[in-house]
C-alpha positions in Angstrom: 0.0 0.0 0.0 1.3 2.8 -1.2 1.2 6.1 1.3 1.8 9.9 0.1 2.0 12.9 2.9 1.5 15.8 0.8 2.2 19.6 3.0 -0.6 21.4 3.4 0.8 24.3 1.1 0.8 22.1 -2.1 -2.5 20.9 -1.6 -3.7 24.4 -1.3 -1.4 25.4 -4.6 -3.1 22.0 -6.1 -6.8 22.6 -5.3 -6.4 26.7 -6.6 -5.7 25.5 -10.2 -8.7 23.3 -10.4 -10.4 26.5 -9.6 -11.2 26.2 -5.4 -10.2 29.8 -4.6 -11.6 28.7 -0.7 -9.3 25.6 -0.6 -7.3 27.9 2.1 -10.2 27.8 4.5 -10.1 23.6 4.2 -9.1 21.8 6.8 -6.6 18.7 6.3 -9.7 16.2 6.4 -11.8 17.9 3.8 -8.3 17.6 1.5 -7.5 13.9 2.0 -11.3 13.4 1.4 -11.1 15.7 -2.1 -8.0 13.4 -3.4 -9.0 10.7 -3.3 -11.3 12.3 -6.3 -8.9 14.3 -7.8 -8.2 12.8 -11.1 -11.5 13.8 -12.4 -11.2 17.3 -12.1 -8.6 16.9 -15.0 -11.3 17.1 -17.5 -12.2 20.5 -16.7 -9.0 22.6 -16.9 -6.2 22.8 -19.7 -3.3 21.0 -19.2 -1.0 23.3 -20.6 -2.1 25.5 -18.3 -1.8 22.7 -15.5 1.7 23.4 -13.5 1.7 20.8 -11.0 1.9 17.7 -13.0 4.8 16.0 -10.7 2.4 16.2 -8.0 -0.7 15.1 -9.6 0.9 12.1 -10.9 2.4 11.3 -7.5 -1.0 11.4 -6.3 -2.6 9.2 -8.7 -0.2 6.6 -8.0 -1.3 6.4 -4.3 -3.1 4.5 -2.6 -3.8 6.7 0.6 -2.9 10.4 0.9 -1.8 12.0 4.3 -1.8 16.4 4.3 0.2 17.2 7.2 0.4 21.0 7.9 4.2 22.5 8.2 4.6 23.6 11.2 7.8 22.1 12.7 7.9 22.0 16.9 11.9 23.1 18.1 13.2 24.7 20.8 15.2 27.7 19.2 13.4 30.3 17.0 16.5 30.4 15.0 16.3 26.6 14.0 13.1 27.1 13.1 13.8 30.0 10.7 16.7 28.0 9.2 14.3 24.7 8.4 11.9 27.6 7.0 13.7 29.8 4.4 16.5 29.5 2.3 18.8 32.3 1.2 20.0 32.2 -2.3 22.1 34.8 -4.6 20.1 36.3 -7.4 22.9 35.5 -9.7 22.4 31.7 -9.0 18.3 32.2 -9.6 19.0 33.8 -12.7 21.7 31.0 -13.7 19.0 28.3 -13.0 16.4 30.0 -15.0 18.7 30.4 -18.2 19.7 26.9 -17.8 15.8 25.6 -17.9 15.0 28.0 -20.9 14.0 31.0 -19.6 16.6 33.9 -21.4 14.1 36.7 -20.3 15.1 35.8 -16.2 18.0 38.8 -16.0 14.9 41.4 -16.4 12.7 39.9 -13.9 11.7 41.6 -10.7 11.6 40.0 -7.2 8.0 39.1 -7.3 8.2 37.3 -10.3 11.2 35.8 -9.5 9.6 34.2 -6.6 6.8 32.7 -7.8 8.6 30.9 -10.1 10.8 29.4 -7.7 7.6 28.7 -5.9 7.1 26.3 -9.0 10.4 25.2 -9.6 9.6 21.2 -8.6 7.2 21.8 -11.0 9.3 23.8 -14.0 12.1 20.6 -13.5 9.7 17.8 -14.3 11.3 15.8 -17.0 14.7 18.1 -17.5 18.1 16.5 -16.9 20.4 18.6 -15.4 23.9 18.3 -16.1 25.6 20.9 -13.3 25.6 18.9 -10.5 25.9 21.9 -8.1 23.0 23.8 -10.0 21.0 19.9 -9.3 21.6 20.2 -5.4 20.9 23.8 -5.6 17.1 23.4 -7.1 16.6 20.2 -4.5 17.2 22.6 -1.6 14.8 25.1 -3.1 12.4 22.7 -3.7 12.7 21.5 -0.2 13.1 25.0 1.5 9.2 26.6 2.8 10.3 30.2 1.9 13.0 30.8 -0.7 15.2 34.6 0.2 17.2 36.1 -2.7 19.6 37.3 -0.9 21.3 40.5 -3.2 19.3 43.8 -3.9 18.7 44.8 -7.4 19.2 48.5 -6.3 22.5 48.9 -8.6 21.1 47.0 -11.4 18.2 49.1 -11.9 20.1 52.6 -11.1 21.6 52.9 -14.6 18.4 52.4 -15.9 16.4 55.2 -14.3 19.5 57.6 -15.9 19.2 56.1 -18.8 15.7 56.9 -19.1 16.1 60.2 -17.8 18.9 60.9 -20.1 16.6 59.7 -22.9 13.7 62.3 -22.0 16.5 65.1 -21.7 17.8 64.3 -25.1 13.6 64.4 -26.0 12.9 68.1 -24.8 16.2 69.4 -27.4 15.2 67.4 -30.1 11.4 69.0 -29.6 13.1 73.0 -28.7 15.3 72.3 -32.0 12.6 71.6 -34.3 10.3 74.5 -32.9 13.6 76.8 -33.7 14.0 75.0 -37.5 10.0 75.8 -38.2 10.6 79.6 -37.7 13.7 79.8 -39.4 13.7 80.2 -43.1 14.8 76.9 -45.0 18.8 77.0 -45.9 21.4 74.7 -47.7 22.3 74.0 -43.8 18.7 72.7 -43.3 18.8 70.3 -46.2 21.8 68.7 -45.3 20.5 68.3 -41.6 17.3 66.6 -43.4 19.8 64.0 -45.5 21.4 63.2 -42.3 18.1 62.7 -40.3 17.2 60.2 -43.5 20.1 58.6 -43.7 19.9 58.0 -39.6 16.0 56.4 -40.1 17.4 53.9 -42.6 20.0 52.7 -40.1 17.4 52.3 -37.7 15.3 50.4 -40.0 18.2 48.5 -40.8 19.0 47.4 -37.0 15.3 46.5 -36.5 15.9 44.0 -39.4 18.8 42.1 -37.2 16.7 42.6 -34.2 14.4 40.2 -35.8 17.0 38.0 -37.2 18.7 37.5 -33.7 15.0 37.0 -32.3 14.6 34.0 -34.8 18.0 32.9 -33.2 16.6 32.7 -29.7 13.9 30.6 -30.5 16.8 27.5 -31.0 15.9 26.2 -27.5 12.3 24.7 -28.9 11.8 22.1 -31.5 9.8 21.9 -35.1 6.3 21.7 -33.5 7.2 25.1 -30.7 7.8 23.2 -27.8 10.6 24.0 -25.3 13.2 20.7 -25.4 13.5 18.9 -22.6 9.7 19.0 -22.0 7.0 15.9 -22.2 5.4 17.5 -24.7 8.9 17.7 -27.1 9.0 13.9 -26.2 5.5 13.6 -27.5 6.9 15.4 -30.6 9.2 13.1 -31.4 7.1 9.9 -31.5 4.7 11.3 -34.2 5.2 9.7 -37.4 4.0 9.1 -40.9 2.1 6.2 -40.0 -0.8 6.9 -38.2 -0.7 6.2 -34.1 -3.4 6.7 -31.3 -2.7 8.1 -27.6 -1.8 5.0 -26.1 0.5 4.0 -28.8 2.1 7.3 -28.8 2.6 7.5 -24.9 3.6 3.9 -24.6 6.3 4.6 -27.1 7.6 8.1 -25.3 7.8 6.2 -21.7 4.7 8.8 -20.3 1.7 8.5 -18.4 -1.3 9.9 -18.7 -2.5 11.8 -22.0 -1.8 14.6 -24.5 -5.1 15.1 -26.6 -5.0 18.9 -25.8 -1.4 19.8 -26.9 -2.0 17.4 -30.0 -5.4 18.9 -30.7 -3.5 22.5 -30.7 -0.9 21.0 -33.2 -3.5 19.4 -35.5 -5.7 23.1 -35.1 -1.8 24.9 -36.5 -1.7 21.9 -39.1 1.6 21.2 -38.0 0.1 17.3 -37.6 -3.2 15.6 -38.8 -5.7 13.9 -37.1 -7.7 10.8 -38.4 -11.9 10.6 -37.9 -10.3 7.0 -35.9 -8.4 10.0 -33.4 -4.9 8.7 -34.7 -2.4 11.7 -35.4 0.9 11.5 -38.1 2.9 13.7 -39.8 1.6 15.8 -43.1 2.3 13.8 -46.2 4.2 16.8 -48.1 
């Protein structure tokens, strides 16, 4: 008999994205009595959507499931706040991040950055991590109640606010310039300002061009269908063929459990794949 203590904190987490916005107010009976129905609440959410799939699976593969509430009993308040949080660099946040995919993590702000570590378990489902530090590093996040990053982003946000106040100086000339230009009367001097100012917009429409060209670039970390690598639903990707295959087949054959008819509904709606009357999906026949 198989037996699963899930903390109270997940199960509220769990509960929220099948929609129970008063799953906070439940008490740890009212949970264990809602799991043990929990796999058919699947059918009314997305799964893409669906961010706790470690979890859910977990719990599907129990037999009984135990929520215990984390409270831990010690003697010293200090013990207790060193079992509760975990203080991590915002360097090594952003180097995780980057290393799961997400290029966009330098920008983020604290909030954001802590809700996604608040899903990391989550996030890591299914990616092999080859930095055996960065490994231990996510399983003590993962573990840890209350995740601290520990450096301010004060400097890294000064140079922008003078950048952006340089920007609206260099605004107000431009704007006194071009008031002064309207009342003056128009002058060899003026016309070579405007070739300059035309040769200047065709730069910039130049540089938007390799803007684009290095945004195609970025986009090296997903496969043929969009999917991030790494991922069940690249895995997915890969076992679609020529010859026509239903969900089992295709599951059975990518080691998963459970099933993909939404992401491969999305691909068949793109016609990136097709799908059968017989709901059996292959590649298009060019």
């Amino acid at each position: 008999m198989k037996k699963l203590v899930l903390s109270r904190k997940k199960a509220i987490r769990l509960f929220k994205q099948f929609g129970f916005k008063e799953a906070k107010n439940w008490d740890n009976a009212t949970f264990e009595r809602k799991l043990k129905n929990v796999s058919e609440l699947m059918q009314y959410i997305r799964r893409d959507s669906f961010t706790m799939k470690k979890t859910f699976n977990k719990i599907t593969r129990s037999d009984l499931v135990v929520v215990k509430s984390e409270k831990p009993i010690l003697n010293n308040k200090k013990e207790v706040s060193k079992m509760a949080t975990l203080t991590i660099k915002r360097k090594t946040a952003v180097k995780i991040f980057e290393a799961l995919g997400f290029k966009t993590a330098t920008k983020w702000n604290a909030k954001r950055m802590a809700a996604k570590l608040g899903n990391l378990e989550d996030l890591t489902d299914g990616v092999d991590i080859e930095d055996p530090k960065m490994a231990s590093m996510i399983k003590k996040i993962v573990k840890a109640d209350k995740v601290i990053i520990g450096e301010s982003t004060k400097t890294e946000e000064a140079p922008v606010e003078e950048k952006k106040t340089s920007k609206k100086k260099s605004a107000k000339k431009s704007k006194k310039k071009a008031k002064k230009a309207d009342k003056e009367v128009e002058t060899p001097k003026k016309k070579k300002k405007e070739k300059k100012s035309a040769k200047k917009s065709d730069k910039k429409k130049s540089a938007k061009k390799t803007d684009k060209k290095t945004s195609a670039k970025d986009k090296k970390g997903m496969d043929s269908f969009g999917s991030r690598i790494g991922t069940n639903n690249a895995v997915i990707n890969k076992c679609i063929s020529k010859k026509p295959k239903n969900m089992k087949e295709i599951v059975e054959q990518a080691g998963l459990s459970g099933s993909f008819y939404n992401h491969l509904n999305k691909l068949a709606e793109k016609g990136l794949i097709k799908k059968n009357d017989d709901k059996k999906y292959s590649l298009n026949s060019k």
